[in-house]
C-alpha positions in Angstrom: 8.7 7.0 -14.6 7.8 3.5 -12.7 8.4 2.5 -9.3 12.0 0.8 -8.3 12.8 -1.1 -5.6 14.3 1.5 -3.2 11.2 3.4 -3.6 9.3 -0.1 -2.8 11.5 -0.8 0.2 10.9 3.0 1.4 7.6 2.9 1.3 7.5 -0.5 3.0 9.5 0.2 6.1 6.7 2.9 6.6 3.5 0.5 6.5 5.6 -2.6 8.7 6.3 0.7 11.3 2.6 1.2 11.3 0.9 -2.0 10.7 3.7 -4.7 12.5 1.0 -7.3 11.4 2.4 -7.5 7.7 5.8 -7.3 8.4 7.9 -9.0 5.8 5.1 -9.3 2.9 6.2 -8.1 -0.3 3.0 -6.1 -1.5 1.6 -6.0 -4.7 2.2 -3.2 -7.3 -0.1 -1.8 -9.6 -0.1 1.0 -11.5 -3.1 3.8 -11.3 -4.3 6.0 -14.7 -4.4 9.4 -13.9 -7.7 10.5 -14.9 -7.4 13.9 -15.7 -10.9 15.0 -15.8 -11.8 14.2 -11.9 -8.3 14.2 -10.5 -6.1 17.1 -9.0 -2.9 15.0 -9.2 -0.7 15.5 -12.2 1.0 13.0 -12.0 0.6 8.8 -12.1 0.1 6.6 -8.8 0.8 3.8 -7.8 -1.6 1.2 -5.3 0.7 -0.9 -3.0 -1.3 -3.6 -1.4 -0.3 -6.0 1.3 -1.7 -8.9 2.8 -1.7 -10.1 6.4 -4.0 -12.4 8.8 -5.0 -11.7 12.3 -7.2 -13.6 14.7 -10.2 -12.5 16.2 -11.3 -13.5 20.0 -12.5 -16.5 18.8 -9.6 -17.4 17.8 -10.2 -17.8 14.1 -7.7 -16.3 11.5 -9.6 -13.1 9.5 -7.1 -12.0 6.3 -7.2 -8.3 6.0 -5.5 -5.4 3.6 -3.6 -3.0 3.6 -3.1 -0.3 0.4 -0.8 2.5 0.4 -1.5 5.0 -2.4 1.9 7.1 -3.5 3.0 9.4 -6.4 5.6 8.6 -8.4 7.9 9.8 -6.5 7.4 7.2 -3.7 5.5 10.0 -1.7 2.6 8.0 0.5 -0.8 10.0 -0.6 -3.6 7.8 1.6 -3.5 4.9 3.6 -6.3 2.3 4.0 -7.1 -0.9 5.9 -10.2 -3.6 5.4 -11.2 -6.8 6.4 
């Protein structure tokens, strides 16, 4: 099973709700191997990353991240953000 668009658009509406800085970027998809030995998922994930800029007080532009980790049921596992 792979990630479709609805599931995309889903999980996208979530991470503009919560981070309004990368509203409208279409994130990157990218496909995670389950490593059975160290994980507890059974299942494949997925690493949705979106870029966005924002400006610090002096006024220069600094790009940062954002990466939402789901199953493949669209399901949002972790969220993270990074300069």
């Amino acid at each position: 099973m792979s990630m479709n668009q609805k599931q995309v658009d889903k999980i996208s509406k979530e991470i503009y709700r919560r981070f309004p800085e990368v509203n409208g970027k279409k994130p990157q998809v990218r496909k995670r191997q389950l490593v059975k030995k160290r994980s507890i998922l059974r299942s494949n994930t997925y690493s949705l990353t979106y870029r966005g800029q924002s400006k610090t007080l002096l006024n220069k532009t600094m790009p940062f991240y954002v990466r939402a980790v789901v199953n493949e049921d669209g399901k949002i596992l972790k969220i993270t953000m990074s300069h």
